[in-house]
C-alpha positions as CSV (number, residue, x, y, z in Angstrom):
1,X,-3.9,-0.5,23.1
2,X,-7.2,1.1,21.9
3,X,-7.6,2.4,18.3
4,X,-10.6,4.4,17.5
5,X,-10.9,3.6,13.5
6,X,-13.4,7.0,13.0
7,X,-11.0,9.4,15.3
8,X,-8.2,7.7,14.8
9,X,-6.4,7.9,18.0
10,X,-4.3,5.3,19.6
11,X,-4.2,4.8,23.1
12,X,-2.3,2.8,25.5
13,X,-4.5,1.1,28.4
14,X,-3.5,-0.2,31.4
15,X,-5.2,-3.2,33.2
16,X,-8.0,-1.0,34.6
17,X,-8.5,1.2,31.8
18,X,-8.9,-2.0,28.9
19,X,-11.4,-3.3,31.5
20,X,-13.6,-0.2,31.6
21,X,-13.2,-0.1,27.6
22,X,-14.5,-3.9,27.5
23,X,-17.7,-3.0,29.7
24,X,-18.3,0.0,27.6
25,X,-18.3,-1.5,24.6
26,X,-20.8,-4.3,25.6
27,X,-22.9,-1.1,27.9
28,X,-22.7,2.0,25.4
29,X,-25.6,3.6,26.5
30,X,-24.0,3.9,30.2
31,X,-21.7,6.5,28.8
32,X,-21.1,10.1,30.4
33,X,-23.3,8.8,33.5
34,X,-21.8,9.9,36.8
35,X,-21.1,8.4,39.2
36,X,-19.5,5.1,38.1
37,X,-22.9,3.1,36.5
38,X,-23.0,0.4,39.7
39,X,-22.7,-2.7,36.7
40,X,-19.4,-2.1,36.0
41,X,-18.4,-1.4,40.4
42,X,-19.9,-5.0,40.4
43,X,-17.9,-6.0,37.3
44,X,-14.6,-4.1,38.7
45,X,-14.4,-3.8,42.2
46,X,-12.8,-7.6,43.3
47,X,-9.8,-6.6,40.7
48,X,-9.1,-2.8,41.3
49,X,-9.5,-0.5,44.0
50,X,-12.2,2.3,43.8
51,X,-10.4,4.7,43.1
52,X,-8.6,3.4,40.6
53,X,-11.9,2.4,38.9
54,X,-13.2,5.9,39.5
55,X,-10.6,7.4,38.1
56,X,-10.4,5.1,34.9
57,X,-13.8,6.0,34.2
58,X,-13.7,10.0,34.3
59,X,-10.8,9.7,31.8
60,X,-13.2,7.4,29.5
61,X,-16.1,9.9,30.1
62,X,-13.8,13.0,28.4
63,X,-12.7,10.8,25.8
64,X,-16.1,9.5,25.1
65,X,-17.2,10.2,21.6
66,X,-14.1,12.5,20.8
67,X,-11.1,10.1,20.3
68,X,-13.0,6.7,22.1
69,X,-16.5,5.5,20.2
70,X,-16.0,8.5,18.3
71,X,-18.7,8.9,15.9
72,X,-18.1,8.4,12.3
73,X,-18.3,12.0,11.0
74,X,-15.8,10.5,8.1
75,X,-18.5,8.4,6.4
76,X,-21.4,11.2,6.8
77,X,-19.7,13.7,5.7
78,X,-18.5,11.8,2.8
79,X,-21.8,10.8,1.9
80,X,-23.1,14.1,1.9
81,X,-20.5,15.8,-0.2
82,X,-20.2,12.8,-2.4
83,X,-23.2,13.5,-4.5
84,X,-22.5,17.0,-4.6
85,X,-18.8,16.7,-6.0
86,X,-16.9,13.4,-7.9
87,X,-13.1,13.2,-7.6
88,X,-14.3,12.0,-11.4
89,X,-14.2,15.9,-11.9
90,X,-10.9,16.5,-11.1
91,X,-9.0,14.3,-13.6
92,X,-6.4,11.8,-13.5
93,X,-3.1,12.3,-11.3
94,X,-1.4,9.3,-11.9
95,X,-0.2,6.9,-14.7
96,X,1.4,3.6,-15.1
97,X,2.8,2.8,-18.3
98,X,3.2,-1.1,-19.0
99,X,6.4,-0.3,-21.0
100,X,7.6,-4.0,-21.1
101,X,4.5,-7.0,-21.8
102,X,7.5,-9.1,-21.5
103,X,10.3,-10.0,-18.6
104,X,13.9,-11.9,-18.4
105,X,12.8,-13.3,-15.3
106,X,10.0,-16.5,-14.8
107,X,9.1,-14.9,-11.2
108,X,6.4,-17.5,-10.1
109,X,4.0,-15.5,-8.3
110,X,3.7,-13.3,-10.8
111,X,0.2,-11.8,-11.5
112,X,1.4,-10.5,-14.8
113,X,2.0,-14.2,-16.2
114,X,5.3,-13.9,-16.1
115,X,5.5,-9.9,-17.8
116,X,3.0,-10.7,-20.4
117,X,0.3,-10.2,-19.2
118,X,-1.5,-13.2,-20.7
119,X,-0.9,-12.2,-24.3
120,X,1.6,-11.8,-26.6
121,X,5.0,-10.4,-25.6
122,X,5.8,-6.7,-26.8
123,X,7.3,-3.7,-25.4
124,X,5.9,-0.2,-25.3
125,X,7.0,2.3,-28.2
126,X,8.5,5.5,-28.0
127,X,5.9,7.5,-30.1
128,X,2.7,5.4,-28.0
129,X,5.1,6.4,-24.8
130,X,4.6,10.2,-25.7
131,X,1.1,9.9,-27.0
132,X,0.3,8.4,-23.4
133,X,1.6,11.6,-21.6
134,X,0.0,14.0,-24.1
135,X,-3.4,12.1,-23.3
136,X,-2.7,12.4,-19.7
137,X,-1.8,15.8,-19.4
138,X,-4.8,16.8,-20.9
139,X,-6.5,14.4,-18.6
140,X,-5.3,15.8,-15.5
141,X,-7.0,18.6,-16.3
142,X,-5.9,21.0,-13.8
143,X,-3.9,18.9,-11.0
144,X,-0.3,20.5,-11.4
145,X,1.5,17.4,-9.7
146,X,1.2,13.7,-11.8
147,X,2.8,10.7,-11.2
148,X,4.2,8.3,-13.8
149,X,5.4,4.8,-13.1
150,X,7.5,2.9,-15.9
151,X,6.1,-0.7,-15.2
152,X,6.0,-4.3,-16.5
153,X,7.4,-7.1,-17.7
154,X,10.7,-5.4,-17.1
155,X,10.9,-1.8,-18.1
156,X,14.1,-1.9,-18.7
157,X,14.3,-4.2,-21.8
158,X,13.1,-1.1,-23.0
159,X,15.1,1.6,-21.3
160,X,15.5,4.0,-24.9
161,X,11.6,4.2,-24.5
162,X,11.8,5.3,-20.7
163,X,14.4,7.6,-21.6
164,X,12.7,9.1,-24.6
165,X,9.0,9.5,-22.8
166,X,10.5,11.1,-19.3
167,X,12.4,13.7,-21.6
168,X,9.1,14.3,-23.2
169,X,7.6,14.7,-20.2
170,X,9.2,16.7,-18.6
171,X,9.3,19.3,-22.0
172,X,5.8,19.6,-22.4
173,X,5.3,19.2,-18.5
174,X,7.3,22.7,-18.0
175,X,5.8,23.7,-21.3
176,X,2.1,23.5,-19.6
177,X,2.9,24.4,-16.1
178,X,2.5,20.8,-14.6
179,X,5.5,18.9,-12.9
180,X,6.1,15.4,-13.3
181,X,7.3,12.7,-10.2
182,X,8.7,9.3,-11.5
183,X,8.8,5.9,-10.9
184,X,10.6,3.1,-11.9
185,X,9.7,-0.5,-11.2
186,X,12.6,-3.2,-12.0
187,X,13.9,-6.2,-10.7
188,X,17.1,-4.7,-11.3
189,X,19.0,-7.7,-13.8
190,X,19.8,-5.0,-16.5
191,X,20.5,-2.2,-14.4
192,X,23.8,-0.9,-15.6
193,X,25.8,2.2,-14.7
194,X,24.2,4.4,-17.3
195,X,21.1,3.3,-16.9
196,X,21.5,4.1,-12.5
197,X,23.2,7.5,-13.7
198,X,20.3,8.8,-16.2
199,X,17.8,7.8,-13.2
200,X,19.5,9.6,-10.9
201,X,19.7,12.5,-12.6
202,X,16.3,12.7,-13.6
203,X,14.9,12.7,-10.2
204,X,13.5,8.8,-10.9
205,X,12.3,7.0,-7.8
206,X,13.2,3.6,-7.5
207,X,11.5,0.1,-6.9
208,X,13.6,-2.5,-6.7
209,X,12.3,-6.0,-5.8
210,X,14.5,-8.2,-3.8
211,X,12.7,-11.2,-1.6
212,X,15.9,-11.2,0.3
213,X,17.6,-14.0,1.4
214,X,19.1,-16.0,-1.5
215,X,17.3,-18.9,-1.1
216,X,14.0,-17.0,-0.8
217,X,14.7,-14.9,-3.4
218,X,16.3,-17.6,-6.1
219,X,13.4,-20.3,-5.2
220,X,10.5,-17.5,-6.5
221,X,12.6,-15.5,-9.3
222,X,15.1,-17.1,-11.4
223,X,15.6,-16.2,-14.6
224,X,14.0,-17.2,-17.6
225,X,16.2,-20.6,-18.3
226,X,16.0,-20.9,-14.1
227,X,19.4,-19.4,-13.4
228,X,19.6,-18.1,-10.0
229,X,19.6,-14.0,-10.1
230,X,19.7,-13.2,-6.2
231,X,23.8,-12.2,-6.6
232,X,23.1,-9.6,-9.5
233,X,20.0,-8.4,-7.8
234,X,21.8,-7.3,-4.8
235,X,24.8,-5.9,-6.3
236,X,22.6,-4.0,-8.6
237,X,20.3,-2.8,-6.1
238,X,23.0,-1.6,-4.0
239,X,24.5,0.4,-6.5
240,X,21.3,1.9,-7.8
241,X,20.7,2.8,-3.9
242,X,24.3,4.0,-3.2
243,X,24.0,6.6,-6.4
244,X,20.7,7.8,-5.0
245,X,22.1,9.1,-1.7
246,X,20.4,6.2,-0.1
247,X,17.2,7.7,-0.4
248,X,14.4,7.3,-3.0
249,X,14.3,4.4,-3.6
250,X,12.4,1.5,-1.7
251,X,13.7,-2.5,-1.9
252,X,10.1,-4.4,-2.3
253,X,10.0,-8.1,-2.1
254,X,7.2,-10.7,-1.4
255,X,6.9,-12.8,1.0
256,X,5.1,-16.5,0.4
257,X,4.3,-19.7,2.2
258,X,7.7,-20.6,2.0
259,X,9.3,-17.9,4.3
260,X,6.7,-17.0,6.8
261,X,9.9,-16.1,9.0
262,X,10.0,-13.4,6.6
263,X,11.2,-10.9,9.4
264,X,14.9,-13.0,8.9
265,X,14.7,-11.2,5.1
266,X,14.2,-8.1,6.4
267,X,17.3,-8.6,8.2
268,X,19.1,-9.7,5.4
269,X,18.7,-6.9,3.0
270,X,19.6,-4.6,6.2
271,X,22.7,-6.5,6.3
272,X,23.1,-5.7,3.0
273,X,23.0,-1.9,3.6
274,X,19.4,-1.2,2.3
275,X,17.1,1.3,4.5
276,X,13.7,1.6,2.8
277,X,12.3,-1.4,3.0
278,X,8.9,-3.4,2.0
279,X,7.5,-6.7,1.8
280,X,4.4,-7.4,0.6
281,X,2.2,-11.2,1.4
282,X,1.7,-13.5,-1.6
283,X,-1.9,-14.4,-1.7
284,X,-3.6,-16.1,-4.3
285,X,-3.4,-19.3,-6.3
286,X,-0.4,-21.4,-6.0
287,X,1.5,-23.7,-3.5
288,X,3.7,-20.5,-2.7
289,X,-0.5,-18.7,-1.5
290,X,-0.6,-17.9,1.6
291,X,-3.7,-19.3,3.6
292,X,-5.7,-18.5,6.9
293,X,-3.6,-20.8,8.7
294,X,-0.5,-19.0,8.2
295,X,-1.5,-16.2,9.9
296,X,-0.1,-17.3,13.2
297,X,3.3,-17.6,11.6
298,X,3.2,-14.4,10.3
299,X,2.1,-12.6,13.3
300,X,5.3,-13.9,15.3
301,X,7.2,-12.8,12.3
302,X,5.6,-9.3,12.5
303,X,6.1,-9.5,16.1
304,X,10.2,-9.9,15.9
305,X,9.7,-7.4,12.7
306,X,8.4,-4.5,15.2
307,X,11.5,-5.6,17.7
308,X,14.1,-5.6,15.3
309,X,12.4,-2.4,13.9
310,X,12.6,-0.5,17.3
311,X,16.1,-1.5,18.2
312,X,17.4,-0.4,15.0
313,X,15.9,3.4,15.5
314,X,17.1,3.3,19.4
315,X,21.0,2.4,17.9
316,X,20.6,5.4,15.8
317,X,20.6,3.2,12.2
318,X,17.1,2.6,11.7
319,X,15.6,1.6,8.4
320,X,11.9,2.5,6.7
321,X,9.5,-0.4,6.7
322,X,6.8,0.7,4.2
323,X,3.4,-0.5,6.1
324,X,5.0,0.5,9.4
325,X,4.2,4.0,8.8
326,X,0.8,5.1,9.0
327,X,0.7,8.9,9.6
328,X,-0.7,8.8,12.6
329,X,1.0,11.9,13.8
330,X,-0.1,14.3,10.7
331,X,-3.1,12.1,10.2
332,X,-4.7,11.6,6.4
333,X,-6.7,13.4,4.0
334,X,-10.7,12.5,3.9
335,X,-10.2,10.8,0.3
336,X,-7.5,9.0,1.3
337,X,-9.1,7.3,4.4
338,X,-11.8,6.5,2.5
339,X,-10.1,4.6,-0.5
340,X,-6.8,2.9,-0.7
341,X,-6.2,4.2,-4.0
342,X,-7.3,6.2,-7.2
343,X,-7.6,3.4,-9.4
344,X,-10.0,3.8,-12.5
345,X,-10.7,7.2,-11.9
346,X,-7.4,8.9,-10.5
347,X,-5.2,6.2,-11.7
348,X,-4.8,4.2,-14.7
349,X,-2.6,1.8,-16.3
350,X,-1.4,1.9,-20.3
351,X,-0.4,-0.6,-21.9
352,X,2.6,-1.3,-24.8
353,X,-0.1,-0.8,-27.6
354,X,-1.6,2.5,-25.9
355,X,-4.9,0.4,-24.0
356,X,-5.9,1.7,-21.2
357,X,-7.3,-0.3,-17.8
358,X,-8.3,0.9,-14.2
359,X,-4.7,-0.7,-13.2
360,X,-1.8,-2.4,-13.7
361,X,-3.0,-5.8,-12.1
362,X,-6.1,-5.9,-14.5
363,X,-4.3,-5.1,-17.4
364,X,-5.6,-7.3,-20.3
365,X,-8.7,-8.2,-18.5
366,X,-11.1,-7.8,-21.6
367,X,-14.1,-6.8,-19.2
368,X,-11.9,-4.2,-17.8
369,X,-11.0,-2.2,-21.0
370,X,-11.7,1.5,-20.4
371,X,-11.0,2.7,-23.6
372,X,-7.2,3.8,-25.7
373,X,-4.8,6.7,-25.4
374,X,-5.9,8.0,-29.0
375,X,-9.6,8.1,-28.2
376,X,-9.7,8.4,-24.5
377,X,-11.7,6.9,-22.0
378,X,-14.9,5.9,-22.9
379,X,-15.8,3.5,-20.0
380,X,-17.3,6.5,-18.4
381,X,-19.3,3.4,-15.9
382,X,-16.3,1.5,-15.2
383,X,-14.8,5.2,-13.3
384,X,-18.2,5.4,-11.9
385,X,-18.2,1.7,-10.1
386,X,-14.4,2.2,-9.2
387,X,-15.0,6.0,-7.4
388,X,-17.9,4.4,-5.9
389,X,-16.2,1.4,-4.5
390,X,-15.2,3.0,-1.1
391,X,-15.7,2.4,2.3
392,X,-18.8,4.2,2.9
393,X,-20.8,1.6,0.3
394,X,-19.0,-1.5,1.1
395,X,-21.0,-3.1,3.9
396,X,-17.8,-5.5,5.1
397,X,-15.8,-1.9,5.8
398,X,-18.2,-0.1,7.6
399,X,-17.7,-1.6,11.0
400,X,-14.2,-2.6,10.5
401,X,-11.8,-0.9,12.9
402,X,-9.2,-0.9,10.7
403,X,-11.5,0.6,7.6
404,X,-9.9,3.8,7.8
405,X,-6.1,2.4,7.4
406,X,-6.4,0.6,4.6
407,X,-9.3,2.3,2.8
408,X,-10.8,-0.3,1.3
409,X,-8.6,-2.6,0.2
410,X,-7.2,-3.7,-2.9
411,X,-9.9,-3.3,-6.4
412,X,-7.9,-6.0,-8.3
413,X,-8.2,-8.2,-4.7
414,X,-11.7,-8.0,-4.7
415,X,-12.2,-8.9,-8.4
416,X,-10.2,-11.6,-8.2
417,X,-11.8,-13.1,-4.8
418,X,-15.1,-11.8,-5.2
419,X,-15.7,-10.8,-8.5
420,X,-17.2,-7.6,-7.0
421,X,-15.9,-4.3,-6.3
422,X,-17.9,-3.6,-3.3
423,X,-16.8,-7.2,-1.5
424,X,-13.3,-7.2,-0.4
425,X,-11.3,-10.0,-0.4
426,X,-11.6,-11.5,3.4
427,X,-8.2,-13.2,3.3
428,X,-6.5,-10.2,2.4
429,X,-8.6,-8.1,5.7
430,X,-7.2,-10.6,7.9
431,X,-3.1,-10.1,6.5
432,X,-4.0,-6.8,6.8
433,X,-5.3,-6.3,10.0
434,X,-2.8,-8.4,11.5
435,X,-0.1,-6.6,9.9
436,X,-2.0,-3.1,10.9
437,X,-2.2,-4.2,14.3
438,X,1.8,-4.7,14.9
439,X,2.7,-1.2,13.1
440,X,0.4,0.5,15.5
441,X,2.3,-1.2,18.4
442,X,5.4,-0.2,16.4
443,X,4.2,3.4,15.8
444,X,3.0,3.7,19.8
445,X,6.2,2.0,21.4
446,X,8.5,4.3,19.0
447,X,6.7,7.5,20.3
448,X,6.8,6.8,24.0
449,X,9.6,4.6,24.3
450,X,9.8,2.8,27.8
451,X,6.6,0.9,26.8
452,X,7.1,-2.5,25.8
């Protein structure tokens, strides 16, 4: 296949037509000529016939600079517009609130040290809960859609402050012509029937992280006192999924150095019944990190991933697999191809004591304080350096191919690798890359099926 990262158009390419595409990209001024440029019918002609080279070419001349070598119209136009208009301007649209500094579970990847976030245990208030959403629906200015995410720590160790703040919201919400989407992020231990039922009714979408199989999953999150939690997970999980129709909610687990075969848990917790699907790689600090030299692994796994994938949609039972969909059909908005997310500017995180932070994985990071829900945001240059960090000013994303799919890259990544916005963490390109380059295959094959 060929993707064109500034068109974005996929294209399948038989033997002839990837060889043309190889001498093009090494002979770009040759393009448009006619006839075939006599370098590549030197190149060519012992391995095709002539007409089969002629023909490959005239198809490569109309797609020449419109969905092949396209040029980047993306990146000027952005920096054009850019100075003219900040998506500062248009206010925040999202929220997570930290209700829980504090977790039942000793999860050992865990960026949030375990729920607390480095500090002191403490769980979120009702009355800082409600102050939060009065700060941010002034905030929003005038977006009429906002997001909030109930985050941790576990949110549920505080569940009559989730209830409390989404009833608020949703009052003054209607009360000031906005509408409110939720979130709710749990590991699912102290998910009870009422708790499943009030969700449910209330329109709450679910994340609910399972690493699948039990070994997998008990190894990286046991309890607090190290009791195994995969049997409670899954039994919650499923009954939180069954009550939501089977939509709306999405299982998310990790996968580390100790299940590269991760595909296997996929299959596992579609055993299990589950359809919407994601696992996210481990990488950082830790014997669980995963390294450059895992990457082989993992591409076979996201090989037998895409197979598994595709035979479950041609049985008529397929399943969501969260970073197997990239909208190539519809395509994405400008802003969205040109950052992976909102953070610091569009999105911020709140935490128990009202603090607020560009997001929830540099929460208590002192350097990364943006101001309080009672004041507001006075870190006016922190939203600067966060809008600005974007793929038209980071130097590594410029000539990426994949620059447009992932916008970016992950902020809190890049602090933690780099300690700079504009320098994304490499490791993290190359997982995602790989893993970009199997759901375009998965996207491509789905569409035309009869390809391999």
């Amino acid at each position: 296949m060929a993707y064109d990262g500034a068109s974005g158009a996929l294209h399948w390419l038989d033997d002839v037509g990837r060889a043309v595409v190889a001498w093009l990209m090494d002979n770009p001024s040759s393009a448009g000529s006619d006839p075939v440029p006599d370098g590549l019918m030197d190149v060519l002609s012992g391995k095709f016939s002539e007409s089969e080279i002629r023909e490959a070419w005239r198809e490569m001349n109309a797609a020449f600079g419109v969905t092949l070598f396209a040029p980047d119209e993306t990146l000027v136009a952005h920096s054009v517009e850019e100075d003219r208009f900040s998506p500062i301007e248009a206010g925040l649209k999202s929220m997570c609130l930290d209700i829980a500094h504090d977790c039942n579970l000793s999860c050992a990847y865990c960026f949030a040290s375990q729920g607390s976030f480095g500090g002191e245990p403490s769980l979120m208030s009702k009355e800082v809960g409600k102050a939060a959403i009065d700060y941010f629906l002034d905030a929003s200015k005038n977006r009429k859609y906002l997001d909030v995410d109930f985050f941790g720590g576990e949110p549920l160790l505080a569940f009559d402050t989730v209830r409390s703040v989404l009833l608020h919201a949703k009052r003054e919400g209607f009360r000031r012509g906005k509408e409110f989407r939720f979130t709710l992020t749990t590991n699912c231990t102290l998910l009870d029937d009422e708790k499943i039922s009030f969700l449910r009714d209330h329109d709450v979408s679910l994340i609910l992280s399972i690493d699948g199989r039990s070994e997998v999953h008990d190894r990286m999150r046991p309890m607090r006192g190290g009791q195994p939690t995969h049997t409670l997970v899954v039994q919650r999980a499923r009954a939180a999924a069954e009550a939501k129709g089977g939509k709306d909610y999405y299982i998310r687990g990790t996968y580390t150095k100790h299940n590269l075969d991760f595909d296997e848990d996929v299959k596992f917790l579609y055993r299990q019944g589950f359809r919407q699907i994601s696992l996210e790689p481990a990488v950082g600090q830790g014997p669980w990190g995963l390294t450059r030299t895992d990457l082989p692994a993992l591409r076979e796994s996201y090989a037998r991933l895409v197979g598994f994938w595709l035979d479950c949609h041609r049985s008529g039972d397929p399943f969501e697999f969260y970073h197997l969909n990239l909208g190539l059909h519809k395509g994405l908005c400008r802003e969205r191809r040109v950052t992976g997310c909102g953070a610091g500017y569009e999105y911020v995180a709140v935490t128990p004591e009202g603090e607020i932070f560009p997001c929830h994985q540099l929460v208590g990071r002192r350097e990364y304080s943006m101001g309080d829900i009672r004041n507001g945001i006075h870190r006016k240059d922190l939203m600067r350096r966060f809008c600005e960090s974007r793929v038209p000013r980071k130097p590594d994303c410029v000539s990426c191919w994949a620059r447009y799919l992932c916008g970016g890259g992950c902020h809190a990544r890049a602090v933690d690798s780099t300690g700079d916005l504009m320098k994304p963490d490499l490791l993290s390109c190359d997982f995602m890359k790989a893993r970009l380059e199997y759901a375009l295959l998965a996207q491509y094959s789905l569409a035309t099926e009869g390809r391999p």
